[in-house]
N, C-alpha and C positions, 0 to 999 in steps of 0.2 A: 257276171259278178264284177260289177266295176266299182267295188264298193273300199280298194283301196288307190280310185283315180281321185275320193274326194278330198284327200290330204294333201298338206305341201308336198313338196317334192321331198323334202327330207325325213319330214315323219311318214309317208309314205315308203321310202328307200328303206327306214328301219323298220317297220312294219315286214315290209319282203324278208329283209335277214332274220327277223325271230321267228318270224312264223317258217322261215326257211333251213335254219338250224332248227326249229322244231320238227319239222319235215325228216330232214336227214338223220337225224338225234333217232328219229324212229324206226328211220329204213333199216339204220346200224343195228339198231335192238333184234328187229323182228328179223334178217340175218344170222345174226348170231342165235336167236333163239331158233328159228328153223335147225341149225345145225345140230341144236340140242333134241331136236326130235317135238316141238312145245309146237303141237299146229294151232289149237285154240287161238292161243296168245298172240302167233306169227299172223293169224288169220286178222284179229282184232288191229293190231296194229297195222296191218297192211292194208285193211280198208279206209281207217281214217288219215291216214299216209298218203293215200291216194287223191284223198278228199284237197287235201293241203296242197299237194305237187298239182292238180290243176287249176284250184284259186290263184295260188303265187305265180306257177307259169303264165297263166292268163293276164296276168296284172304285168308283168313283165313284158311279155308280148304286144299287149295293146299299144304299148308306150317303150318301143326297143330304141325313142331316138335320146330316151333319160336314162344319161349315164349312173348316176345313183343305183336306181333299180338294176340294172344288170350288174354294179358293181357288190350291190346288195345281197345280190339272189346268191351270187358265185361266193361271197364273203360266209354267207349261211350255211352254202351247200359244206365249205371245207370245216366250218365251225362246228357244224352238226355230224360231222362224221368224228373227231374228235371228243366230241359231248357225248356220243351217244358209247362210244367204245368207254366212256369213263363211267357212264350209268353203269355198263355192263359187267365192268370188273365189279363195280360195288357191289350190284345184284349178286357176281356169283353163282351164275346158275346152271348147275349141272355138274360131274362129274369129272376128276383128274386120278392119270394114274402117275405114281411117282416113284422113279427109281432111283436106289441110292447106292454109290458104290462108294464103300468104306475098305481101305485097305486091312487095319488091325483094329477097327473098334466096331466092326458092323454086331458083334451080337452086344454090345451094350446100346446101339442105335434102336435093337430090336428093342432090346428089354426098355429103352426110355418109352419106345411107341407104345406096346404092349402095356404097359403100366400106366399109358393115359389112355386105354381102351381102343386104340390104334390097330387093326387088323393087319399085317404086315410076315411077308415070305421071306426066306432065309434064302439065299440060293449060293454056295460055294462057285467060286467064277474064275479066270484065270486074265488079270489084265495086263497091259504090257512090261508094267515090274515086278509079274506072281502075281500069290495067290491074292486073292479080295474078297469081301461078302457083297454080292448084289441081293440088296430092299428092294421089294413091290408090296408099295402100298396103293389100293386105291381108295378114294372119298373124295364127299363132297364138297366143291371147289372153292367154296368158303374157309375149309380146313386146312389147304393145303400149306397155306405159311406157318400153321401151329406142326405140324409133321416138318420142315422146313429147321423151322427153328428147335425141335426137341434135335432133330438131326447133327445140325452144326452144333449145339452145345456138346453134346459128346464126341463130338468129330468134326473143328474145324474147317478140315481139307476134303472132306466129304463132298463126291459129286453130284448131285443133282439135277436130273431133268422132271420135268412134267409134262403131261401130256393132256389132252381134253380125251375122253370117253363116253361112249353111252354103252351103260350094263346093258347085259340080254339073256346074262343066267343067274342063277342062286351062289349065295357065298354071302359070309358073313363080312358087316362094313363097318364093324367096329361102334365107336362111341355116337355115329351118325343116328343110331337107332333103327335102321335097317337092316331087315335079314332076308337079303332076299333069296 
């Protein structure tokens, strides 16, 4: 496949970096999607992934004494990992669980959740200045800056963490439309 020897050396060189961030852009996906439990999808992408990482090696290779192309290839790899982490947030795929620790307004935190269809636990907790309410909510990872944001509107100084999940039992998820 030396069918990006017959370009200049600079459309050439750009050629390796798109097609090389596209490469990477994919590995990051399917990655992150493996984690998610998504093998179909990790599968699809990791074949034509593959496709890509031995055209563009190859074409790199044949010609390791043009600097372009090697500066190209390493330019794509760091671009495409970058690119592909920013597809992924958008995607959103899969599942977060989010805890909230509200010193005095965690049940108005509930009652904001629960009133935008938000399935969310109450749990009395003791932090380092007293008493607190610790939230668990879980949904999906699209949602979580709408739970986020009902949160700090009732409770600025509300802590927040999130975490990435994969459900494996029944419980209700609220406005997701899930019951599983």
């Amino acid at each position: 496949m030396n069918f990006l020897q017959n370009f200049s050396p600079v459309v050439g060189a750009l050629l390796i970096f798109f097609l090389r961030l596209i490469n990477y852009a994919m590995d990051t996906l399917r990655i992150m999607l493996t984690m998610r439990d998504k093998k179909a999808l990790s599968w699809i992408l990791g074949f034509f992934e593959s496709i890509l990482f031995v055209v563009v090696m190859g074409a790199v290779l044949d010609d390791l004494d043009n600097v372009l192309k090697v500066v190209a290839y390493a330019g794509g790899f760091a671009t495409g990992n970058v690119v592909g982490m920013l597809i992924e947030k958008r995607l959103a795929i899969g599942y977060s669980h989010i805890s909230i620790i509200s010193r005095g307004l965690g049940k108005e935190i509930a009652q904001a959740l629960r009133g935008h269809d938000f399935a969310v636990t109450e749990i009395p907790a003791y932090g380092r200045d007293g008493k607190v309410i610790l939230l668990n909510c879980s949904v999906q990872r699209k949602l979580s800056s709408d739970i986020e944001k009902l949160a700090l509107e009732q409770d600025p100084e509300a802590f927040i963490t999130v975490e990435d999940v994969v459900p494996r039992q029944s419980g209700y998820w609220g406005r997701t439309g899930i019951n599983r």
